[in-house]
ROGU-697223 format. One record per residue (C-alpha): y, z, x; residue in three letters. Coordinates in Angstrom, 1 decimal, decimal comma, padded with zeros to 4 digits. Layout:
# residues N
(r (Y; Z; X); ALA)
...
This chain:
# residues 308
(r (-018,9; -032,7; 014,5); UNK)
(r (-016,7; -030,3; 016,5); UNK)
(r (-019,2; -026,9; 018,0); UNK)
(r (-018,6; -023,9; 016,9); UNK)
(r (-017,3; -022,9; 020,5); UNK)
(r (-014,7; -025,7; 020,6); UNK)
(r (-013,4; -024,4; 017,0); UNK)
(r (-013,6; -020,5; 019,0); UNK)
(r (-011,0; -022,6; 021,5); UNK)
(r (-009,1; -023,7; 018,5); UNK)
(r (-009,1; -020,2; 016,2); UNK)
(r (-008,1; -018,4; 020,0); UNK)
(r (-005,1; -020,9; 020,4); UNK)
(r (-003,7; -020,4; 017,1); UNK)
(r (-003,7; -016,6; 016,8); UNK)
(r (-002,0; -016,9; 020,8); UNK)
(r (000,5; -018,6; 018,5); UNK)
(r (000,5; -016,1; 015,8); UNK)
(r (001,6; -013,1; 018,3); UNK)
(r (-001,8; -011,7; 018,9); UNK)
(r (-001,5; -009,9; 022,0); UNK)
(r (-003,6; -010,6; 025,4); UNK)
(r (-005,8; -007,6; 025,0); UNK)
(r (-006,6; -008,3; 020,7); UNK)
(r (-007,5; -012,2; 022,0); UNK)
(r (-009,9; -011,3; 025,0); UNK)
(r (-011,8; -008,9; 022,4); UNK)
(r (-012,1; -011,9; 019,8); UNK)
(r (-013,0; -014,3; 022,3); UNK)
(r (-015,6; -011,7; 023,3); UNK)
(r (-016,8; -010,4; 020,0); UNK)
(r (-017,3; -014,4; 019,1); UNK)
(r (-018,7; -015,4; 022,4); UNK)
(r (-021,6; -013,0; 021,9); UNK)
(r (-022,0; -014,0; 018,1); UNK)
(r (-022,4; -018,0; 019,3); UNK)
(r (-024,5; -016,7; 021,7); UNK)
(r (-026,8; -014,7; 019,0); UNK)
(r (-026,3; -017,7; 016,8); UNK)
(r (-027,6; -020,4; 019,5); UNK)
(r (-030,6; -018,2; 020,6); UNK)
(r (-032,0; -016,9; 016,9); UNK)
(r (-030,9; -020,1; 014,8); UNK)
(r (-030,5; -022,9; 017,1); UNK)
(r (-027,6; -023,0; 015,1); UNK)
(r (-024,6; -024,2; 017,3); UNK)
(r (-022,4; -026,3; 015,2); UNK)
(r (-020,9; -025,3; 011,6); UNK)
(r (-022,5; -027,7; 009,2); UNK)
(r (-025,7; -025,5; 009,9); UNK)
(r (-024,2; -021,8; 009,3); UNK)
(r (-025,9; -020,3; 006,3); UNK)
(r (-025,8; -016,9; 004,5); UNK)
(r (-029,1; -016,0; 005,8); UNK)
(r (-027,7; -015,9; 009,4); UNK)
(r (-024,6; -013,8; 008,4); UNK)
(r (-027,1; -011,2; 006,8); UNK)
(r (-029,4; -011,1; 009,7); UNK)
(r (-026,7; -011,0; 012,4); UNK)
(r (-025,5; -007,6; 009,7); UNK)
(r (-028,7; -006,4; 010,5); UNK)
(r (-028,7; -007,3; 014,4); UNK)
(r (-025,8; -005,5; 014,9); UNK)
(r (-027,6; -002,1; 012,7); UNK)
(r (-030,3; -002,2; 014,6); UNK)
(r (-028,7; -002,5; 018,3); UNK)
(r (-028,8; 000,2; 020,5); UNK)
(r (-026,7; 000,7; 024,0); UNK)
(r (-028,2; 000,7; 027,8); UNK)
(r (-028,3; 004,7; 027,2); UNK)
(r (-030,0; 003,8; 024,1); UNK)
(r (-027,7; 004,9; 021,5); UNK)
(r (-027,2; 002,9; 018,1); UNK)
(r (-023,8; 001,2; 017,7); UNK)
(r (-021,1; 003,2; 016,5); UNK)
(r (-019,6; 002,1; 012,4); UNK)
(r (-016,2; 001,5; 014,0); UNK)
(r (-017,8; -001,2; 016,6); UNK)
(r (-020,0; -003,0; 014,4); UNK)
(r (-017,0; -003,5; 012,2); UNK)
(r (-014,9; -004,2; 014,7); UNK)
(r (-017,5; -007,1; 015,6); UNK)
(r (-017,9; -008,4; 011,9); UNK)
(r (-014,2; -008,4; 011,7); UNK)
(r (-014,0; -010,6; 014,8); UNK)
(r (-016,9; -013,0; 012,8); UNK)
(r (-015,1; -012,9; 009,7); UNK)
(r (-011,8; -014,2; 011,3); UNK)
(r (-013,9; -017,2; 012,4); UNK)
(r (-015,5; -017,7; 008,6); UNK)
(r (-011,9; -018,1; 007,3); UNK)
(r (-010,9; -019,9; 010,0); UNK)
(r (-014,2; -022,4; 009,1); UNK)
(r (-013,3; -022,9; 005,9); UNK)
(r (-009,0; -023,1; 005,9); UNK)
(r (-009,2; -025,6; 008,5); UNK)
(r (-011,5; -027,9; 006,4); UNK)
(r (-015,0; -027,4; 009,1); UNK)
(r (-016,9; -025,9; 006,1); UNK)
(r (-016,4; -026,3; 001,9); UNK)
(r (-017,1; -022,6; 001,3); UNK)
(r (-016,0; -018,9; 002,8); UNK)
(r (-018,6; -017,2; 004,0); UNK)
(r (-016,7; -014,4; 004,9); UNK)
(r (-017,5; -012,2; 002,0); UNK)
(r (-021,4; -012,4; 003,3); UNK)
(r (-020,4; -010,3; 006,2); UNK)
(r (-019,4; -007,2; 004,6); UNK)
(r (-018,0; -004,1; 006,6); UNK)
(r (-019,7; -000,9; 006,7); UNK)
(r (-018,7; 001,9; 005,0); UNK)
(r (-017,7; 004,6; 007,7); UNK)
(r (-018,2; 008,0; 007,4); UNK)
(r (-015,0; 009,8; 006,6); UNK)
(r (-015,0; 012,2; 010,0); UNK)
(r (-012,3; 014,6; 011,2); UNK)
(r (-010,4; 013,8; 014,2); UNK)
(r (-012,1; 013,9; 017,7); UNK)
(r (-010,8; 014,5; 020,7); UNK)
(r (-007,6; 016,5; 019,7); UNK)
(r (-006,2; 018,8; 022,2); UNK)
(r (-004,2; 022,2; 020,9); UNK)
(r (-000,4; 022,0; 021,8); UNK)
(r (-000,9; 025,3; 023,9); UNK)
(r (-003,8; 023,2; 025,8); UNK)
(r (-001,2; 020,1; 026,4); UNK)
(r (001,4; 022,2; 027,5); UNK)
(r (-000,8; 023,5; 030,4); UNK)
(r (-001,9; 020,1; 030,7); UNK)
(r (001,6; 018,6; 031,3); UNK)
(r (002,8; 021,8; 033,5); UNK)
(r (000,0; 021,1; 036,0); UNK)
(r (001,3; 018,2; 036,9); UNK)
(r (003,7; 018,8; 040,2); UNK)
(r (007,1; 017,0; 040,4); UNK)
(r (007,5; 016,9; 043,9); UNK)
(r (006,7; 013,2; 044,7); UNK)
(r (007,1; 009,6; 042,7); UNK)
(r (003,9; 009,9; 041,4); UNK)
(r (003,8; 013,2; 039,8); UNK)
(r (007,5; 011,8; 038,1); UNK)
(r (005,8; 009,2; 036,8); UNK)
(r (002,9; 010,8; 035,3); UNK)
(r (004,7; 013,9; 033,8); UNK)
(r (006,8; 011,9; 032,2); UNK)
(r (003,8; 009,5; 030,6); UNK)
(r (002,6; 012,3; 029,1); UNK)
(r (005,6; 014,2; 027,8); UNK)
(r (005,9; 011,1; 025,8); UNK)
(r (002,9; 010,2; 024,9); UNK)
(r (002,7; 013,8; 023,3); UNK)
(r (006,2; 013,6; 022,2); UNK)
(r (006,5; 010,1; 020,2); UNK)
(r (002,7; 009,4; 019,7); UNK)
(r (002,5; 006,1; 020,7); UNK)
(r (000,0; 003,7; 021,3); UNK)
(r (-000,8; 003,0; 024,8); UNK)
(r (000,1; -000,7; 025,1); UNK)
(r (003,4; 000,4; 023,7); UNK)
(r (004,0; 002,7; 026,4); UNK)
(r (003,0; 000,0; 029,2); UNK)
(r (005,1; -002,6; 028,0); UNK)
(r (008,4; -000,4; 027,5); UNK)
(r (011,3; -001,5; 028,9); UNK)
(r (014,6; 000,4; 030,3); UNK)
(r (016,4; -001,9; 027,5); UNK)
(r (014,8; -000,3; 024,4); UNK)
(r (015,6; 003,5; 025,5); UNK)
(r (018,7; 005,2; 024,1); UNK)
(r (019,1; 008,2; 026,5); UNK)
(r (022,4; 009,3; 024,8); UNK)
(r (020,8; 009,4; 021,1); UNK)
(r (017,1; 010,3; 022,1); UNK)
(r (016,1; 007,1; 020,8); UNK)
(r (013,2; 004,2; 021,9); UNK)
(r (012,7; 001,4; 020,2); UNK)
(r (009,1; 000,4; 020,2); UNK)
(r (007,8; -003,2; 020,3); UNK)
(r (004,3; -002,3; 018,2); UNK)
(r (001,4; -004,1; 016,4); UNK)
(r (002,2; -007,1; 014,7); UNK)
(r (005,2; -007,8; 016,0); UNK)
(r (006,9; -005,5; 014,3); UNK)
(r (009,4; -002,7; 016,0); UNK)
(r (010,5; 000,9; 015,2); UNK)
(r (012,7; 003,4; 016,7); UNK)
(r (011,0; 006,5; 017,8); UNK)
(r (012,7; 009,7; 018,4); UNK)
(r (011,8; 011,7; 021,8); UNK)
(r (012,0; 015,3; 021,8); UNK)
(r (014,6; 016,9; 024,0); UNK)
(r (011,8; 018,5; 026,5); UNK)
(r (010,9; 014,6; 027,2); UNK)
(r (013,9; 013,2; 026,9); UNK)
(r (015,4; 015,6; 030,3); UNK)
(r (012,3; 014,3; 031,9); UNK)
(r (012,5; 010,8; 031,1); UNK)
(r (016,5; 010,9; 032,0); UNK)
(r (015,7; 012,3; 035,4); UNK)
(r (013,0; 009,8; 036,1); UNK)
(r (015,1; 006,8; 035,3); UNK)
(r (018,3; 008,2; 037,1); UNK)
(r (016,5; 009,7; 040,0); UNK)
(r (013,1; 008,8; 040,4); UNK)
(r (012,8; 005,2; 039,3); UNK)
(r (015,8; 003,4; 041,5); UNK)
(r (013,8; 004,2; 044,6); UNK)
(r (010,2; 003,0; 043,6); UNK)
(r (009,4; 000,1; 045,0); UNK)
(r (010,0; -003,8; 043,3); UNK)
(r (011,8; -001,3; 040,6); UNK)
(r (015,0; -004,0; 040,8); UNK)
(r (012,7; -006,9; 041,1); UNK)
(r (011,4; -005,5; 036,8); UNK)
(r (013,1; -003,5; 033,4); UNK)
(r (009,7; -002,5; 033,0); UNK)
(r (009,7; 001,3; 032,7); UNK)
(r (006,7; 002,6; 034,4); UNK)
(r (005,3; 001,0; 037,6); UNK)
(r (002,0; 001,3; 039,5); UNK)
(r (002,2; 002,0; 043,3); UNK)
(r (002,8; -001,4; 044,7); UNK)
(r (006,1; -001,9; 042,1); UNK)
(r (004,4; -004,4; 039,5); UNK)
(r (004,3; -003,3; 035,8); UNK)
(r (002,1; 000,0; 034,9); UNK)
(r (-001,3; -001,7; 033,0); UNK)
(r (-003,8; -000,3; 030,7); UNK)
(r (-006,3; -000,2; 033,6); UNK)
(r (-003,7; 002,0; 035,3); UNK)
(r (-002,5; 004,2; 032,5); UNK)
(r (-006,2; 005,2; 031,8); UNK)
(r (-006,9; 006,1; 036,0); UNK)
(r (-003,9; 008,5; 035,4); UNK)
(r (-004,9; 010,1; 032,7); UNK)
(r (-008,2; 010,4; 033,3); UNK)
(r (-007,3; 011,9; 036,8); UNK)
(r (-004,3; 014,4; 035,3); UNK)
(r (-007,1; 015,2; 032,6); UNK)
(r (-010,2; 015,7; 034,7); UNK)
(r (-010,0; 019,2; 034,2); UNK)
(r (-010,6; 019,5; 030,4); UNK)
(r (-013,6; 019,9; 028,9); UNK)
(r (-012,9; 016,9; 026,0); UNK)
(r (-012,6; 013,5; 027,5); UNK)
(r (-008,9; 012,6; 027,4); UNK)
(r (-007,2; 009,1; 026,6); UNK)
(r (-003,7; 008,0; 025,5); UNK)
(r (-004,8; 008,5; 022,4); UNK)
(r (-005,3; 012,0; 022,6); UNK)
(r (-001,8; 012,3; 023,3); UNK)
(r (-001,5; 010,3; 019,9); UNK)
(r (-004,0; 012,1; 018,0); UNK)
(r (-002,6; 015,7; 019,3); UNK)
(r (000,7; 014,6; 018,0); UNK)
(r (-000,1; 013,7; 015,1); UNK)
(r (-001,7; 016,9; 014,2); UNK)
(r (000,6; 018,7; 015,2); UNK)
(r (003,7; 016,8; 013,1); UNK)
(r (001,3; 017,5; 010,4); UNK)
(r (000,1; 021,1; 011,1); UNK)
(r (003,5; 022,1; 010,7); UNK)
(r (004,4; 020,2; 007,9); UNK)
(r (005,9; 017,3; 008,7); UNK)
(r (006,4; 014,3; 005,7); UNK)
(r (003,3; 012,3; 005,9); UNK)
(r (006,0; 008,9; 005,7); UNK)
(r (008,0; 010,2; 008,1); UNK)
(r (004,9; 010,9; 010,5); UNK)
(r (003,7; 007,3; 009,2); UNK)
(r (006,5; 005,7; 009,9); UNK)
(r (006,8; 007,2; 013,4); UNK)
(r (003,3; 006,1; 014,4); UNK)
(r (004,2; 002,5; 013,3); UNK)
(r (001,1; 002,5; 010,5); UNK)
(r (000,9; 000,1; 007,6); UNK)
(r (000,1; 002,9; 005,2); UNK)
(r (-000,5; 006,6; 004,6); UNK)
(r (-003,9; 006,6; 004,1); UNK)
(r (-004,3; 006,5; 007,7); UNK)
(r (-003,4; 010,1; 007,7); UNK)
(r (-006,5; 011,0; 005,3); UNK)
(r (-008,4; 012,1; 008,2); UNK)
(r (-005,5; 014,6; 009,3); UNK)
(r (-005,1; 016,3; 006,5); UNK)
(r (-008,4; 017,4; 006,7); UNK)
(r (-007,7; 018,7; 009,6); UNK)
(r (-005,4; 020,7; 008,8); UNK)
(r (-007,1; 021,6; 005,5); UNK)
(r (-010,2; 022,8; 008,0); UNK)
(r (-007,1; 025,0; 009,5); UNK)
(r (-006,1; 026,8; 006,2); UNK)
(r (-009,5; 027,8; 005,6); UNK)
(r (-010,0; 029,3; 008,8); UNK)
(r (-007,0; 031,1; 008,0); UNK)
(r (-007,7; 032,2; 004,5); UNK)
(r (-010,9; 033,5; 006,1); UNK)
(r (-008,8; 035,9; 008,9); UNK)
(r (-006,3; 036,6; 006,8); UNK)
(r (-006,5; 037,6; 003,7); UNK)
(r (-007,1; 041,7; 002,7); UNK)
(r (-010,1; 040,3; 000,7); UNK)
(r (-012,0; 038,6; 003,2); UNK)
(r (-012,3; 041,9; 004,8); UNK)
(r (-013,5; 043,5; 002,1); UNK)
(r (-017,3; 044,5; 002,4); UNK)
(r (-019,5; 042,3; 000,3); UNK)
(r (-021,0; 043,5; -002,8); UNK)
């Protein structure tokens, strides 16, 4: 009988095969390592012949009752993100003929509380944000242009790092993205962005160093490809001034509510942002909703009225 962490080997090989990016399989292999882990030290349980509900409902309850080093309870977006990690190895169990039954359906998500965006930065507050960066070295190219278009096209932050000079259209304002899934769509760059991404290919980029050795677009300071790690340093250092903490997805966020805010088609802004469906976009119109209200309030001859 095979262990449970030989079949984690097997399950990790064939999502590599599937498409599943570098980052989504080191957070699987993590998510599952400490589950085996859990399951070994609790249960004793270590091949999966021996999995039972019982241990599914009382790693549930594990992960409710965990707090941080700061002593903070998990977050409802990273407990599901762990059962969803466990749940891809219960399928896994059972399609590849280790177990007779699914035991996925014993690990339910939680529900998660239906909260307004966080973390969302006012377009006049990005506009300082982006003007403070200075131009005059490679550097200060770089960045200014990472952030004009991470505000302008909203996307995701592994989508930016891995952007090649191949999928930009300079001519039509045009970059085709290379998103979740495998799948691709072409993104439109506003024409503030697009005259600083033009100047930083034409002008800036040629001279970086190993920039002929890669098509990658951005590049850290010794030439090689720009990474997550890197993208988040530069942020964080461009953004050290605000008084929200700041991440790519701000950028993606602020966008968003902005597309929105001034009444944008929710499938166009869905399409744009490369989601599945439009229900993502629930949380935005709330937002916005929050926004009319506070409108309605200053506005209107009414509210200004004494009260009775």
């Amino acid at each position: 009988m095979m262990t449970l962490v030989d079949i984690l080997d097997e399950l990790l090989c064939w999502r590599r095969g599937r498409g599943d990016s570098v980052r989504t399989l080191r957070s699987v292999r993590y998510e599952l390592c400490s589950f085996l882990f859990w399951l070994k030290l609790t249960w004793h349980v270590e091949t999966p012949d021996r999995l039972r509900k019982r241990h599914l409902h009382q790693f549930q309850s594990h992960l409710v009752g965990h707090h941080t080093a700061k002593g903070m309870p998990l977050k409802t977006g990273t407990i599901n993100n762990r059962i969803k990690a466990v749940r891809s190895l219960l399928g896994f169990l059972k399609t590849q003929g280790y177990v007779s039954v699914d035991l996925s359906s014993e690990l339910p998500y939680l529900k998660e509380p239906k909260l307004l965006p966080t973390s969302v930065l006012e377009h006049g507050q990005i506009r300082k944000l982006i003007r403070s960066v200075a131009t005059t070295s490679q550097t200060g190219w770089r960045d200014r242009v990472i952030l004009e278009l991470l505000y302008s096209t909203g996307v995701r932050a592994n989508e930016l790092i891995t952007m090649t000079l191949d999928v930009i259209d300079l001519e039509n304002g045009l970059i085709k993205v290379h998103g979740k899934g495998d799948k691709e769509r072409m993104v439109p760059v506003g024409k503030t962005a697009l005259r600083c991404l033009e100047s930083y290919i034409k002008a800036i980029r040629p001279f970086w160093r190993g920039s002929h050795q890669t098509r990658v677009l951005f590049l850290n300071t010794v030439g090689g490809p720009l990474n997550w790690q890197n993208l988040q340093r530069i942020i964080r250092c461009r953004c050290s001034g605000m008084d929200v903490r700041v991440t790519a997805h701000t950028f993606r966020r602020s966008c968003t509510t902005e597309l929105i805010r001034n009444d944008a088609n929710l499938y166009h802004v869905k399409d744009l942002l490369g989601h599945e469906s439009i229900d993502t976009l629930k949380p935005y119109i709330k937002l916005t909703i929050s926004d009319l209200k506070k409108t309605h309030a200053k506005c209107h001859p009414r509210e200004k009225d004494d009260p009775l």
